[in-house]
N, CA and C atoms as a LAMMPS dump frame, in Angstrom:
ITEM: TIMESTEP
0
ITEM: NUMBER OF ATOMS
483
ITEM: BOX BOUNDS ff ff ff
-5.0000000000000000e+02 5.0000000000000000e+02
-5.0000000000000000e+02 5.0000000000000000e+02
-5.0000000000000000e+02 5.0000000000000000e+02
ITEM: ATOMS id mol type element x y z
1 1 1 N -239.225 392.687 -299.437
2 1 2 C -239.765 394.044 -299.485
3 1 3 C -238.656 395.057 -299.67
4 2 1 N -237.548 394.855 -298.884
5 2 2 C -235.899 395.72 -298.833
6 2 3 C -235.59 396.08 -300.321
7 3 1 N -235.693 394.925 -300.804
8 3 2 C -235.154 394.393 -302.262
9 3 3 C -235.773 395.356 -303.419
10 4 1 N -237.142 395.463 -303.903
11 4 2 C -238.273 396.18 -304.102
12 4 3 C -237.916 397.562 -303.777
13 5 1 N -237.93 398.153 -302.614
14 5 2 C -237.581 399.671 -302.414
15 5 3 C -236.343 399.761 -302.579
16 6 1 N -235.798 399.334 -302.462
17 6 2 C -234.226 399.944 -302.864
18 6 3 C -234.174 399.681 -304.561
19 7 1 N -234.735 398.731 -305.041
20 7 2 C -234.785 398.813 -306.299
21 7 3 C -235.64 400.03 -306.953
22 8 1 N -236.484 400.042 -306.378
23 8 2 C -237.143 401.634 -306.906
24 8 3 C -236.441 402.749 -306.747
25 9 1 N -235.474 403.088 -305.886
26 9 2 C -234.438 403.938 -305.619
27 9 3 C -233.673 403.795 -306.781
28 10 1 N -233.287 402.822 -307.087
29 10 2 C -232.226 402.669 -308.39
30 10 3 C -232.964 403.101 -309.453
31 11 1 N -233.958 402.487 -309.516
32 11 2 C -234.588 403.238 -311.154
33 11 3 C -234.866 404.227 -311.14
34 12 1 N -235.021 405.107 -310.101
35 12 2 C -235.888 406.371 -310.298
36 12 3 C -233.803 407.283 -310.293
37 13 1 N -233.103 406.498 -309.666
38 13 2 C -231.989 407.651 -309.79
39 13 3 C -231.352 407.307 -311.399
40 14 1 N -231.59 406.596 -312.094
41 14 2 C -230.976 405.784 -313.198
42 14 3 C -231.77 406.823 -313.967
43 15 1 N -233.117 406.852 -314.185
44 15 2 C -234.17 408.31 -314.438
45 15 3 C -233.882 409.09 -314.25
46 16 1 N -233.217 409.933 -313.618
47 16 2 C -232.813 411.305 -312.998
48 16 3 C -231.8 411.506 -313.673
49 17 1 N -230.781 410.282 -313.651
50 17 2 C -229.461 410.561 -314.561
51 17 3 C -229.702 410.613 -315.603
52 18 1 N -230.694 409.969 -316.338
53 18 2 C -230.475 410.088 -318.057
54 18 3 C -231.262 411.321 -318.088
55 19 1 N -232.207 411.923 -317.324
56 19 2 C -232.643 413.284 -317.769
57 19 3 C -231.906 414.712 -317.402
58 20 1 N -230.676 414.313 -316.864
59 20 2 C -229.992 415.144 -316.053
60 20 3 C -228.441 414.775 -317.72
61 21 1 N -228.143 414.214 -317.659
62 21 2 C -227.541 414.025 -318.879
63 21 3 C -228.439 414.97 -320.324
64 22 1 N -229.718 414.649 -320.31
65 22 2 C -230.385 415.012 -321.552
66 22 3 C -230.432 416.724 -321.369
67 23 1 N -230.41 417.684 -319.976
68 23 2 C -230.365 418.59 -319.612
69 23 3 C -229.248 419.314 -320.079
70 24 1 N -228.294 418.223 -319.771
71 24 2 C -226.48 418.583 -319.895
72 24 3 C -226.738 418.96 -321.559
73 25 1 N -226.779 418.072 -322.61
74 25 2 C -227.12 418.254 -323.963
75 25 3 C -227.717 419.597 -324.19
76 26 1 N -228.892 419.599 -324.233
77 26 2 C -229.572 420.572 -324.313
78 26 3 C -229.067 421.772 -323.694
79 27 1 N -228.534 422.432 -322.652
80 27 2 C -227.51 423.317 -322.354
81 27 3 C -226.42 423.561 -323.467
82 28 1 N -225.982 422.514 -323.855
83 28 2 C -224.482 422.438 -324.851
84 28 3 C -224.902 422.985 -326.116
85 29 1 N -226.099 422.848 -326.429
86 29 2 C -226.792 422.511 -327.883
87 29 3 C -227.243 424.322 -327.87
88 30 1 N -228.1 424.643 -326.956
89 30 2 C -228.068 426.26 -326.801
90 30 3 C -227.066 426.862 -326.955
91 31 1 N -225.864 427.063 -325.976
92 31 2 C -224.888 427.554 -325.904
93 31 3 C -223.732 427.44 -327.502
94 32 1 N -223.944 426.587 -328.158
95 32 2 C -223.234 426.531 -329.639
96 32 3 C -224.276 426.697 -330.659
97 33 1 N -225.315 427.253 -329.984
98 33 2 C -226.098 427.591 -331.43
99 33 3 C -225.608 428.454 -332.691
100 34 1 N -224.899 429.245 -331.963
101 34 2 C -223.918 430.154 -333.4
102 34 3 C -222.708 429.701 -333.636
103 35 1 N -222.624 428.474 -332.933
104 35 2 C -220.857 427.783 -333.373
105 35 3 C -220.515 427.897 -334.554
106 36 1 N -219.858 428.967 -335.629
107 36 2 C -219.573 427.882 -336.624
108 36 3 C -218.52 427.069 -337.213
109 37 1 N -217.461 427.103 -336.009
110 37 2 C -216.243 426.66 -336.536
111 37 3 C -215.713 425.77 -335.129
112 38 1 N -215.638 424.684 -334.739
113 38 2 C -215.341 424.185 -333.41
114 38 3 C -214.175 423.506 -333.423
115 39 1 N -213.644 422.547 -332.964
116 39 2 C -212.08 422.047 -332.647
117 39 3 C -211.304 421.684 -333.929
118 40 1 N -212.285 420.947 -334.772
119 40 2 C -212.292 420.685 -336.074
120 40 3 C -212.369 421.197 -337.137
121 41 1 N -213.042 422.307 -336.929
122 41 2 C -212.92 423.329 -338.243
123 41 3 C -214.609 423.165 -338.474
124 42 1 N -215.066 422.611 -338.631
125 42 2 C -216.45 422.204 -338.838
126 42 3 C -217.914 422.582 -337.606
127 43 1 N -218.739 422.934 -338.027
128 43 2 C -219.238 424.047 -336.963
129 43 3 C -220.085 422.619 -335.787
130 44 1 N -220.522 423.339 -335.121
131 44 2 C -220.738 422.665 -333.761
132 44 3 C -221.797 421.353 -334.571
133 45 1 N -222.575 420.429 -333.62
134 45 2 C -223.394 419.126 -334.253
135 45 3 C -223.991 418.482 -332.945
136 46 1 N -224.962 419.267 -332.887
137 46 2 C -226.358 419.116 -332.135
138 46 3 C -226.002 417.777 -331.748
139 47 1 N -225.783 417.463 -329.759
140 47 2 C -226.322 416.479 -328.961
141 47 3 C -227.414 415.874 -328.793
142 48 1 N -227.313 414.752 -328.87
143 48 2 C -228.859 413.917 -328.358
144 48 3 C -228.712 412.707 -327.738
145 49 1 N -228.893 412.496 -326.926
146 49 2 C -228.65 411.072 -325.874
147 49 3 C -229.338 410.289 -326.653
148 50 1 N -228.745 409.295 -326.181
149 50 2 C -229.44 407.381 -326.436
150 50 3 C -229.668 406.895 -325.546
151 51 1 N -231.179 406.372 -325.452
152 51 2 C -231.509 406.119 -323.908
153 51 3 C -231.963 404.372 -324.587
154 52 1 N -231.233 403.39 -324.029
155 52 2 C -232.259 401.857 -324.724
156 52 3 C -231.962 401.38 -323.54
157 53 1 N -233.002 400.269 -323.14
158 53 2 C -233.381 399.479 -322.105
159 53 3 C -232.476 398.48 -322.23
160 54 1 N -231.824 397.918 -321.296
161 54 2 C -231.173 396.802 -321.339
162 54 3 C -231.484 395.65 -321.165
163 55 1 N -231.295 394.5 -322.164
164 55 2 C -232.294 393.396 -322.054
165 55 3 C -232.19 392.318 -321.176
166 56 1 N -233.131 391.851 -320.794
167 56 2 C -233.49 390.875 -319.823
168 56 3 C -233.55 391.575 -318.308
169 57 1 N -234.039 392.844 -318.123
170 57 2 C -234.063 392.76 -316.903
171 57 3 C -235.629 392.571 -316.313
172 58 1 N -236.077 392.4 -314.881
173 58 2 C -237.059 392.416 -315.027
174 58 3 C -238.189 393.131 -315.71
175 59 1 N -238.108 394.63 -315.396
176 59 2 C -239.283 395.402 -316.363
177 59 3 C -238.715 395.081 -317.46
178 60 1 N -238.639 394.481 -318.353
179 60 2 C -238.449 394.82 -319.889
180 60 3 C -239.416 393.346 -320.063
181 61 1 N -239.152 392.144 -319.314
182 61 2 C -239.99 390.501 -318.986
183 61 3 C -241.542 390.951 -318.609
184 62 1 N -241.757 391.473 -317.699
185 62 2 C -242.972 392.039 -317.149
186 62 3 C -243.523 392.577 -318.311
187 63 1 N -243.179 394.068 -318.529
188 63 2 C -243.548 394.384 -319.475
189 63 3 C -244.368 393.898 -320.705
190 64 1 N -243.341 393.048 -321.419
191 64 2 C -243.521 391.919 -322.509
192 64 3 C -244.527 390.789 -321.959
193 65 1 N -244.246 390.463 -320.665
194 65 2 C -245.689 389.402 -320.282
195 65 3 C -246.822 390.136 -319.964
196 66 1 N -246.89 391.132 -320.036
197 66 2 C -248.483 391.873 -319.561
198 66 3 C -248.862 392.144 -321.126
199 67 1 N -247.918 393.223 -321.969
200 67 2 C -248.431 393.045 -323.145
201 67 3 C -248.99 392.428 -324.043
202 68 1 N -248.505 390.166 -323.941
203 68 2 C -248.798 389.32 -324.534
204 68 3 C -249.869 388.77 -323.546
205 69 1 N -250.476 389.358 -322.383
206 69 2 C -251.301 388.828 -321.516
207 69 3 C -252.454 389.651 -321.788
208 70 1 N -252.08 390.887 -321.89
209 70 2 C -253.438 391.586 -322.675
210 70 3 C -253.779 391.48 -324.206
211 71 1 N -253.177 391.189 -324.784
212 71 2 C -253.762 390.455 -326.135
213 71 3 C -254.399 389.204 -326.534
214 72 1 N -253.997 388.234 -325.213
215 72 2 C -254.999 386.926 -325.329
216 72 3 C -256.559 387.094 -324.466
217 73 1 N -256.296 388.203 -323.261
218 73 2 C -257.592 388.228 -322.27
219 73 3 C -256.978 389.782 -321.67
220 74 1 N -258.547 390.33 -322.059
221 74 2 C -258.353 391.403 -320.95
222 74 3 C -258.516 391.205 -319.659
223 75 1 N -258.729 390.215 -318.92
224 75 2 C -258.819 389.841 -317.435
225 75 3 C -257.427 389.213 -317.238
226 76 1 N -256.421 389.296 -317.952
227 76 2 C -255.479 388.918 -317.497
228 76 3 C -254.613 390.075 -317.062
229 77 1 N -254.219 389.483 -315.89
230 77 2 C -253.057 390.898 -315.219
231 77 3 C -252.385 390.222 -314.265
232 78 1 N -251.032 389.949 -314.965
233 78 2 C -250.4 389.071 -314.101
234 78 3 C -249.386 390.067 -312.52
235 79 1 N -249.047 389.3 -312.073
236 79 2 C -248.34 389.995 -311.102
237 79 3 C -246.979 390.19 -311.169
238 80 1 N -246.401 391.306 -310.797
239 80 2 C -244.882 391.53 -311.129
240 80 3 C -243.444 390.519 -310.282
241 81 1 N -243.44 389.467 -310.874
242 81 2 C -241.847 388.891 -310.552
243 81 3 C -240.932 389.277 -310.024
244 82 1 N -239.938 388.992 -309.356
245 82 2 C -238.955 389.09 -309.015
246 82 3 C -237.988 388.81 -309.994
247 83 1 N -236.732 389.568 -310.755
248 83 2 C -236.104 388.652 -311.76
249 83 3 C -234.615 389.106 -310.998
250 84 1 N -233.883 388.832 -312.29
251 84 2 C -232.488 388.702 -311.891
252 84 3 C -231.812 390.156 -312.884
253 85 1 N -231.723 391.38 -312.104
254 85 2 C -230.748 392.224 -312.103
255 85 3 C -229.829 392.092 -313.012
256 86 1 N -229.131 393.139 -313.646
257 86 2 C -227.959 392.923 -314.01
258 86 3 C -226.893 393.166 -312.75
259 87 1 N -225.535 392.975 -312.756
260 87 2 C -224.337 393.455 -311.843
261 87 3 C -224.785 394.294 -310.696
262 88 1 N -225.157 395.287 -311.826
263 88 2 C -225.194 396.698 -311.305
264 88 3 C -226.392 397.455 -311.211
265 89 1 N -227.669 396.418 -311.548
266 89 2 C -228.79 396.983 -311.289
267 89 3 C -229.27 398.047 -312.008
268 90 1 N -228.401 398.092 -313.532
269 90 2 C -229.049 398.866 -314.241
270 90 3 C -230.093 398.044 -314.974
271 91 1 N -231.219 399.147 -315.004
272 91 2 C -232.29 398.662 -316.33
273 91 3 C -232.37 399.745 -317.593
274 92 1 N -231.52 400.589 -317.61
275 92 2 C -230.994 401.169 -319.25
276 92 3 C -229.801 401.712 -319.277
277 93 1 N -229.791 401.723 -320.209
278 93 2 C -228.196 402.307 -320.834
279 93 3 C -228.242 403.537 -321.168
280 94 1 N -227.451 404.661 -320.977
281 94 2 C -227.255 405.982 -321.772
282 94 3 C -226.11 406.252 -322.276
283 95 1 N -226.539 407.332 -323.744
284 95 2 C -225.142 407.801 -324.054
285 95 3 C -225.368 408.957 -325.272
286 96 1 N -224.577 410.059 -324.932
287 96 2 C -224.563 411.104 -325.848
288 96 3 C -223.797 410.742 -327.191
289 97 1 N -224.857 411.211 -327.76
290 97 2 C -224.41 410.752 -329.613
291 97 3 C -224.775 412.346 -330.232
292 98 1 N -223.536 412.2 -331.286
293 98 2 C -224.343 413.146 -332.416
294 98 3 C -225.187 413.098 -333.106
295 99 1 N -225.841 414.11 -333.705
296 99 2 C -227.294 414.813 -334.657
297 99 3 C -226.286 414.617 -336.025
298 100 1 N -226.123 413.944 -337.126
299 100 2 C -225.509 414.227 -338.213
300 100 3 C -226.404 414.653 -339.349
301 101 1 N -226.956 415.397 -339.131
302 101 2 C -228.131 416.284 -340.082
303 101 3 C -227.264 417.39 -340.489
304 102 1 N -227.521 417.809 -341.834
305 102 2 C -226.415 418.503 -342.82
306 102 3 C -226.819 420.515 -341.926
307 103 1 N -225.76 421.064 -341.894
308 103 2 C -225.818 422.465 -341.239
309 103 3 C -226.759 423.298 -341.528
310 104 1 N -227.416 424.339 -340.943
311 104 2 C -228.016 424.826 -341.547
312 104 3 C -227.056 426.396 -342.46
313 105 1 N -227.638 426.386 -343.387
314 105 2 C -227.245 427.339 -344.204
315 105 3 C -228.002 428.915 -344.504
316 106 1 N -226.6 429.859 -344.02
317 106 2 C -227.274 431.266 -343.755
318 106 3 C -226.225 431.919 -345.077
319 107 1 N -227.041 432.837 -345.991
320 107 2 C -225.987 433.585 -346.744
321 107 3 C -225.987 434.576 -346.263
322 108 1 N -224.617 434.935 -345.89
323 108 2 C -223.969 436.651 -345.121
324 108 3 C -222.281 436.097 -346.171
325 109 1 N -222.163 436.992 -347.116
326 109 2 C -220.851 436.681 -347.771
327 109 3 C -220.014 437.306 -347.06
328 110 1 N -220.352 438.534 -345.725
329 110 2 C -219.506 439.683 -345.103
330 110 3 C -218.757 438.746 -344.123
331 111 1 N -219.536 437.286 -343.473
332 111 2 C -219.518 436.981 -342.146
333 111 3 C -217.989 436.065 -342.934
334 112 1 N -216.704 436.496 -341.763
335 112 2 C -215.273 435.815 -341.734
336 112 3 C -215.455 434.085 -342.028
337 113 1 N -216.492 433.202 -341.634
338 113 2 C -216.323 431.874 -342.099
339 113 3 C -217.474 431.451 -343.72
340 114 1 N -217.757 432.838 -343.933
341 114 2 C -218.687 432.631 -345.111
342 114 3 C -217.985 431.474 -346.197
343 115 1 N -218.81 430.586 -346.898
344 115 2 C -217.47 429.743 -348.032
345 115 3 C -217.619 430.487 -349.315
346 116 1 N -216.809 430.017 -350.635
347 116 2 C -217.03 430.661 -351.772
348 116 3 C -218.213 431.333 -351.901
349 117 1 N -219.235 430.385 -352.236
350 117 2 C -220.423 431.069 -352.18
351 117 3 C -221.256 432.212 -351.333
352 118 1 N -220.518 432.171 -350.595
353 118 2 C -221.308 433.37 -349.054
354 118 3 C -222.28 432.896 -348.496
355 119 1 N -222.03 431.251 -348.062
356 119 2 C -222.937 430.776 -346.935
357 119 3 C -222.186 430.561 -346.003
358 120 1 N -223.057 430.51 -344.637
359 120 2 C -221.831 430.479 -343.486
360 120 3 C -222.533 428.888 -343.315
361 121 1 N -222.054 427.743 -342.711
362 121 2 C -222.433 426.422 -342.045
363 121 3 C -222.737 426.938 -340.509
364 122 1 N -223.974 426.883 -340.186
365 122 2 C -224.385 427.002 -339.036
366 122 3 C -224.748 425.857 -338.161
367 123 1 N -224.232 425.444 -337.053
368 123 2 C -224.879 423.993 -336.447
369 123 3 C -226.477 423.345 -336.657
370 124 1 N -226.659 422.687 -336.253
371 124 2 C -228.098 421.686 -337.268
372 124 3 C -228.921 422.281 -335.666
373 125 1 N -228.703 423.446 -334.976
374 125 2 C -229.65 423.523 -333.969
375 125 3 C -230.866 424.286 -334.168
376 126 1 N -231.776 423.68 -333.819
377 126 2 C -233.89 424.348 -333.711
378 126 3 C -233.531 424.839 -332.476
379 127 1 N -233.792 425.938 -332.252
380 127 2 C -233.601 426.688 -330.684
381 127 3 C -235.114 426.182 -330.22
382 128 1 N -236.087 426.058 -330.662
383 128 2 C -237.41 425.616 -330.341
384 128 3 C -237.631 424.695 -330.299
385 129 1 N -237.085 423.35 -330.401
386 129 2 C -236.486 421.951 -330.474
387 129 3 C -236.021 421.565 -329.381
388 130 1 N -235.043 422.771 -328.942
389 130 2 C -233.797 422.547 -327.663
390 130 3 C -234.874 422.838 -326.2
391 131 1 N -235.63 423.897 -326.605
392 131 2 C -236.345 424.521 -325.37
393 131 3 C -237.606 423.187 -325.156
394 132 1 N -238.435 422.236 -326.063
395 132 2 C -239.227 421.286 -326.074
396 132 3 C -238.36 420.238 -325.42
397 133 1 N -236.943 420.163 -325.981
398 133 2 C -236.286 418.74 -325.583
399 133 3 C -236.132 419.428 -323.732
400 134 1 N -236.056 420.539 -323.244
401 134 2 C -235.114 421.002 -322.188
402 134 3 C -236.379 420.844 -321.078
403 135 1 N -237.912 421.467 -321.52
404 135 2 C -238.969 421.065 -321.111
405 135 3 C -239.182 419.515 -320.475
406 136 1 N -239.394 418.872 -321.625
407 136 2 C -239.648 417.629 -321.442
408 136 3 C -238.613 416.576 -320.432
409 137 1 N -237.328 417.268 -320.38
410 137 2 C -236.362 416.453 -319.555
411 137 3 C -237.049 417.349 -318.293
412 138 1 N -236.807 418.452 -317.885
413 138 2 C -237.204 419.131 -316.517
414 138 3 C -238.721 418.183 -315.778
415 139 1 N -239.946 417.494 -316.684
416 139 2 C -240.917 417.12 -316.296
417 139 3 C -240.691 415.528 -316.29
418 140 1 N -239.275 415.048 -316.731
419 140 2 C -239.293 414.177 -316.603
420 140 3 C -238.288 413.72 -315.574
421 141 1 N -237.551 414.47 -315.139
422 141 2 C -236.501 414.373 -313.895
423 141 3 C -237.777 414.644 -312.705
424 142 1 N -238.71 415.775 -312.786
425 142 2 C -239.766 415.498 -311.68
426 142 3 C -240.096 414.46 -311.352
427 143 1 N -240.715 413.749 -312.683
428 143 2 C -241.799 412.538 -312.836
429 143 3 C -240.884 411.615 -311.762
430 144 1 N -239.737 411.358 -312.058
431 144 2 C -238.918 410.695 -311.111
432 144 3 C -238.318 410.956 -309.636
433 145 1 N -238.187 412.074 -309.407
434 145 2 C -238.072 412.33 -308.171
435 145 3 C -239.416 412.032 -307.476
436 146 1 N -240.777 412.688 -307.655
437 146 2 C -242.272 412.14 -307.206
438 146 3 C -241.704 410.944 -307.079
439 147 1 N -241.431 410.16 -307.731
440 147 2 C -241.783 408.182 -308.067
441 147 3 C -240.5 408.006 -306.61
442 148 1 N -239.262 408.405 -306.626
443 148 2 C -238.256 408.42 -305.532
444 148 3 C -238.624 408.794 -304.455
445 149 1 N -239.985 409.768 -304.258
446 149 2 C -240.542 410.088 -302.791
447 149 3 C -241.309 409.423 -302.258
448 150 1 N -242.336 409.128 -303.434
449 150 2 C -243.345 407.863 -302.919
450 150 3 C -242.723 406.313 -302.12
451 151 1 N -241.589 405.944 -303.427
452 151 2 C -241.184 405.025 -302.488
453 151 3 C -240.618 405.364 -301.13
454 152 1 N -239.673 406.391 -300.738
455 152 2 C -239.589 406.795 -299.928
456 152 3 C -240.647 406.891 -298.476
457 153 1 N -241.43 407.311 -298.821
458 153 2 C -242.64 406.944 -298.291
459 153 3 C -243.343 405.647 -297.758
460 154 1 N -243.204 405.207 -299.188
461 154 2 C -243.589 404.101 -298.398
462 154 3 C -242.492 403.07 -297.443
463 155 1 N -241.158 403.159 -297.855
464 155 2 C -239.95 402.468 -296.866
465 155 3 C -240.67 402.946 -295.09
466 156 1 N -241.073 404.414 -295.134
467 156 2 C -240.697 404.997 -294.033
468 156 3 C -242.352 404.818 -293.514
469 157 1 N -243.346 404.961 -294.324
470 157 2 C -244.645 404.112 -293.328
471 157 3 C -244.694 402.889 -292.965
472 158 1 N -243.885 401.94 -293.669
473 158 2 C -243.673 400.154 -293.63
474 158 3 C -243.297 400.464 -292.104
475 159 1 N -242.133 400.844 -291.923
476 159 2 C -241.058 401.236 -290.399
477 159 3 C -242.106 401.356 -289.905
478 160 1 N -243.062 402.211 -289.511
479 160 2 C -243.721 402.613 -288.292
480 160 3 C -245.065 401.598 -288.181
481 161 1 N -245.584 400.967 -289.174
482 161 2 C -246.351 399.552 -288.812
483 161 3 C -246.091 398.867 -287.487
């Protein structure tokens, strides 16, 4: 039972981090929306995390056996296993990658980084994009804290049984 709640602790903080990372992005991605010239000379290039599941852990087995269990019988619903962890008890991986989508292009021939032509290279950022991506992480760092209380909960009604 130990095993189980503390494992739900891990996933739901493993959740928190990649939406707390995706937050971090989305902050960065606002804040250089008018970048147009950054360390490189080349104007800023929209963040976006990589979130992939790491294979073989239990939910990814489960998963895959309920899916191939509901395609032979809908009365099938198997029960969730115990499997074998990685090291460290992660079940995904994260990591900030670049957007390599071509700049967007504004003509101001007045503006100091304008090129021959009098376009300036503006970063590849949708400010309405950033505020959907910034949304969706805020309801999804909830979704996980709820899921971190419940278990919580339940550790701490088990105790008083």
């Amino acid at each position: 039972m130990s095993e189980n709640v503390f494992s739900s602790f891990n996933i739901s903080g493993q959740g928190m981090a990649v939406q707390r990372m995706r937050l971090s992005a989305t902050a960065n991605n606002i804040a250089n929306v008018d970048t147009t010239k950054g360390p490189n000379g080349e104007p800023y290039q929209r963040e976006v995390v990589v979130v992939r599941a790491i294979p073989g852990s239990p939910f990814e087995s489960n998963l895959e056996d309920e899916i191939a269990m509901t395609r032979t019988s809908i009365a099938h619903a198997p029960n969730a296993t115990p499997g074998e962890y990685p090291p460290n008890n992660s079940v995904l991986q994260a990591k900030t990658a670049t957007d390599n989508t071509p700049p967007r292009l504004v003509y101001d021939p007045s503006h100091p980084d304008a090129d021959e032509n009098g376009y300036v290279h503006y970063p590849n950022i949708n400010i309405v994009t950033e505020m959907v991506d910034m949304i969706t992480a805020q309801r999804g760092f909830e979704a996980n804290t709820s899921a971190f209380e419940s278990a919580k909960n339940i550790a701490k009604y088990s105790l008083e049984i």
